[in-house]
N, C-alpha and C positions, 0 to 999 in steps of 0.2 A: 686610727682605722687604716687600715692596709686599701694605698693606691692598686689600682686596676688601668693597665695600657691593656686595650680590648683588641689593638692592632699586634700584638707580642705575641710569642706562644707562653704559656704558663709556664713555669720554673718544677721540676718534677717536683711530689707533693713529699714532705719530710713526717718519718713516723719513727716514733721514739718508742724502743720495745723494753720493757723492766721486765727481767725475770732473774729470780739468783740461783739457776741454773745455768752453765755456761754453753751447754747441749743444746738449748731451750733456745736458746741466742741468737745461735748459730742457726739453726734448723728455719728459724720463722727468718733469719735476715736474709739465709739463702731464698728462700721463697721468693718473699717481695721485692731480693733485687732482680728476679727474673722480668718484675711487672714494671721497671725502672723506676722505682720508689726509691728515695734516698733514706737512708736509714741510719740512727744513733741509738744506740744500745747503754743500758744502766743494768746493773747485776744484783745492783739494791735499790729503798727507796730512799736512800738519804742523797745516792748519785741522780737517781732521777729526779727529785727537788732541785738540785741546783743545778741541772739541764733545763728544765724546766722554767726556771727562773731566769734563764740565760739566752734561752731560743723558744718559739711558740711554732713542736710543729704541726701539721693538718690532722694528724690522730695520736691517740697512746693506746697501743698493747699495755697490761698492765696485767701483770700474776697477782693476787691474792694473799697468799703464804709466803710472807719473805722475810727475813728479820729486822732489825731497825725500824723501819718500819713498814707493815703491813701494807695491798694496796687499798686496804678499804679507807684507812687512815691517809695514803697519802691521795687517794681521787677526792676525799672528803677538802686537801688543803688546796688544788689544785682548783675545786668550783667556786675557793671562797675569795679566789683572786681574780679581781673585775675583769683584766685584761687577759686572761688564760679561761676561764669562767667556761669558754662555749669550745673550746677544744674536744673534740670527741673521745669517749674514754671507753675501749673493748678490752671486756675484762677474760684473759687466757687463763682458766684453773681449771682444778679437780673436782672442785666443788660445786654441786649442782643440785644440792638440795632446793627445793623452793622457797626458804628463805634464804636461803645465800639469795639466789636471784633477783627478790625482791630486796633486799640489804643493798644491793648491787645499784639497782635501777632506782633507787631513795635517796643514796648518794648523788644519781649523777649520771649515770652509765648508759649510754646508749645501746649497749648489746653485750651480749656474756658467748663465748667461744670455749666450748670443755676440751679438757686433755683426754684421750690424744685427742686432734685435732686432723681432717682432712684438709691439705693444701689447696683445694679447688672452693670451699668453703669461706675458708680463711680471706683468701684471692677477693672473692667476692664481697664476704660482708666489709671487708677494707674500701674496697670500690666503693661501695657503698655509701660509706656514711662518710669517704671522703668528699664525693660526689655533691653532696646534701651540704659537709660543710663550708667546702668554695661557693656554692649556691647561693647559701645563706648570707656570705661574707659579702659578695659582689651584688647583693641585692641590696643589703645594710649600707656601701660605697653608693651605691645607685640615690637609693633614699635623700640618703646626707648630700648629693649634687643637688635632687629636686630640692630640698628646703632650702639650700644658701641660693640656688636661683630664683625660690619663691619670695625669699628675703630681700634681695637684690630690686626685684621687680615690683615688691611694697615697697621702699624708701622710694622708687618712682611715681610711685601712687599718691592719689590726696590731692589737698589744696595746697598750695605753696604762696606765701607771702612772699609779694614781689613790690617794691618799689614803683611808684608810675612815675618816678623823677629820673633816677638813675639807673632803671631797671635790675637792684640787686635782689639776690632773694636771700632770704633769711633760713637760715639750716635750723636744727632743731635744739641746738646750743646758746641760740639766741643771737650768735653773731650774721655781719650782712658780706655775705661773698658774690661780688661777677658769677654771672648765670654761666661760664663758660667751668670756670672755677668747681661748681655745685653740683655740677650734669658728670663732670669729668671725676669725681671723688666720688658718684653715685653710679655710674655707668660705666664700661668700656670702651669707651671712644673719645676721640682726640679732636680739637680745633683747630682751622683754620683759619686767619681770618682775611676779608672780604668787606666790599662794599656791593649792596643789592640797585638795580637799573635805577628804583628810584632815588635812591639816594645818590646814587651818583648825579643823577640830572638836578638836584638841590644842591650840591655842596660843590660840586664843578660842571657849574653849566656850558661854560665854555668849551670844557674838554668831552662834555657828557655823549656827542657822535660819537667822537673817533673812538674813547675807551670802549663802547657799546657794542662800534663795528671789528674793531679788535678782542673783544671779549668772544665775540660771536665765531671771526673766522677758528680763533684757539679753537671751540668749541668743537667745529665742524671742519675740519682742515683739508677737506675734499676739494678740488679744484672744480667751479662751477663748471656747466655742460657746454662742449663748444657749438659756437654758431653752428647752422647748416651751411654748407659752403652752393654760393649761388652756382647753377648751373650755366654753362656758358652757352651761347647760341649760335 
């Protein structure tokens, strides 16, 4: 699944145009690189299969009539591959009988664009279902953050067997790890360690002021308020 930096601007969106026309090519690349769209051109479907195979981009133009193979044949091999699958597929032909269309949209097709073709149309349903499919992409990215944080935050969940001798706990392997250990392979955060006022006053009684009052000034390292100063008479 493709990362998302929400702070970045997007990378202009890439649309792969098949037609084995070389007119045909030209005409639709000049277009969309007016809209600053990056574009890669196949003239067949056997170059656009192995484009395809090689780069995933935001949409496919795809003609109908071509030789090698057809694009009905090749949008049909294009949904049957898990990681290319949601690629948006505008199919550019001649053909607009109402079964072509539904032939079209059974495969896979999100939209059908007839020859000729209006530029301001074309413009559009591009926008489109580009629009729809970064949408869809960065919603899928979104999703998959909530579950692995959902994940994250059950392994903190539950009961935890914990030692009342040696305070270890026991992970889900069966082994016994330091609670510092257990927290830090389950969590984000890091130890330090420390002794807390009581136990300092148990384990060094003698020292247990001065650490206390030293522990304190660290804390606070503000210089206390000075005296008023007596007035003279």
């Amino acid at each position: 699944m493709d990362n998302f930096d929400f702070d970045l601007p997007e990378r202009p969106p890439l649309i792969l145009v098949v037609d084995d026309i070389p007119k045909n090519l030209e005409l639709v690349g000049n277009i969309l690189s007016l809209e600053q769209y990056q574009i890669s051109v196949a003239d067949d479907g056997d170059k656009a299969w192995k484009i395809i195979n090689r780069i995933s981009p935001d949409l496919i133009l795809l003609d109908i009539m071509m030789p090698t193979i057809d694009g009905y044949t090749l949008c049909r091999k294009i949904k049957a591959l898990e990681d290319k699958k949601d690629i948006p597929v505008i199919f550019i032909t001649a053909k607009s009988s109402p079964e072509d269309l539904i032939k079209g949209f059974e495969l896979g097709a999100v939209d059908y664009i007839t020859k000729p073709f209006n530029a301001a149309e074309l413009t559009a349903r591009v926008r489109t279902h580009i629009d729809l499919y970064r949408a869809k992409k960065k919603n899928e990215y979104l999703i998959e953050e909530l579950r692995a944080a959902l994940v994250q935050v059950k392994t903190l969940s539950g009961l935890l067997p914990i030692c009342c001798v040696c305070k270890k706990i026991r992970d889900d392997e069966g082994y016994w790890q330091q609670v510092e250990t257990y927290i830090s392979a389950h969590a984000d955060v890091r130890f330090s360690h420390g002794l807390c006022p009581a136990c300092i006053r148990t384990k060094y009684p003698q020292f247990a002021k001065a650490i206390l009052d030293k522990q304190k000034t660290e804390a606070d390292p503000s210089p206390p308020p000075a005296s008023p100063k007596k007035s003279r008479r």
